[in-house]
N, C-alpha and C positions, 0 to 999 in steps of 0.2 A: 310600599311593597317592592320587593326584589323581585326580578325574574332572569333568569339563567337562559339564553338561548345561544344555537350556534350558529354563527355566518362563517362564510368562504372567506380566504387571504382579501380578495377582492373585495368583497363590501366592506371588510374594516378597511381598508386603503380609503376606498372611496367615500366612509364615512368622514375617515379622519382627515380628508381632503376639503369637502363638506364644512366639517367644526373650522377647522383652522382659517377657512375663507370669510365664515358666517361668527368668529372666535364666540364660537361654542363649544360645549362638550357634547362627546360622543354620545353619552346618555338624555342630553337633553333633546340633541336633534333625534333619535329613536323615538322617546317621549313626545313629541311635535309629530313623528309620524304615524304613529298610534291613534292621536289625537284625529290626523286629520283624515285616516281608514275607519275611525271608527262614525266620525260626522260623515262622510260620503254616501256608507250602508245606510248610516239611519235616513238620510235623506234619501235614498234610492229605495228604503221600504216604505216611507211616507206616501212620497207620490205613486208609488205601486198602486195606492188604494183609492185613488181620485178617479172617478172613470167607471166603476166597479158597478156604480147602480145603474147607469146608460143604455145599458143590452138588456133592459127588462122590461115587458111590456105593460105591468103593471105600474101608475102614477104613485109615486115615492109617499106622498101626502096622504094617499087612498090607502096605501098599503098599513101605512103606521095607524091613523084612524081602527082599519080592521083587527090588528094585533091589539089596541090598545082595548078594545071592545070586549075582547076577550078575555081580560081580568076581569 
């Protein structure tokens, strides 16, 4: 898939500063940073979720027993 977006004089400079050092292209090193903003989020909404049951005073084992009782 294509995608059309705009940068400043500046980041194409500095892309293409970038490709020529790394002898990439400008679209791959984009595509690499895509890549590696979009593994960051997911891993920063992953561990969001680790922690979450901690602050409950009810015992995690007792609790699921109780929901499961109820079907």
């Amino acid at each position: 898939m294509r995608a059309l977006i705009d940068m400043s004089d500046a980041q194409v400079k500095a892309l293409d500063a970038l490709a020529k050092r790394g002898r990439q292209s400008r679209a791959a090193l984009i595509r690499a940073a895509i890549d590696d903003y979009l593994q960051r989020h997911h891993r920063a909404q992953v561990e969001d979720g680790f922690g979450l049951w901690g602050k409950r005073e009810v015992d995690g084992l007792a609790y699921q027993d109780k929901v499961r009782s109820e079907w």
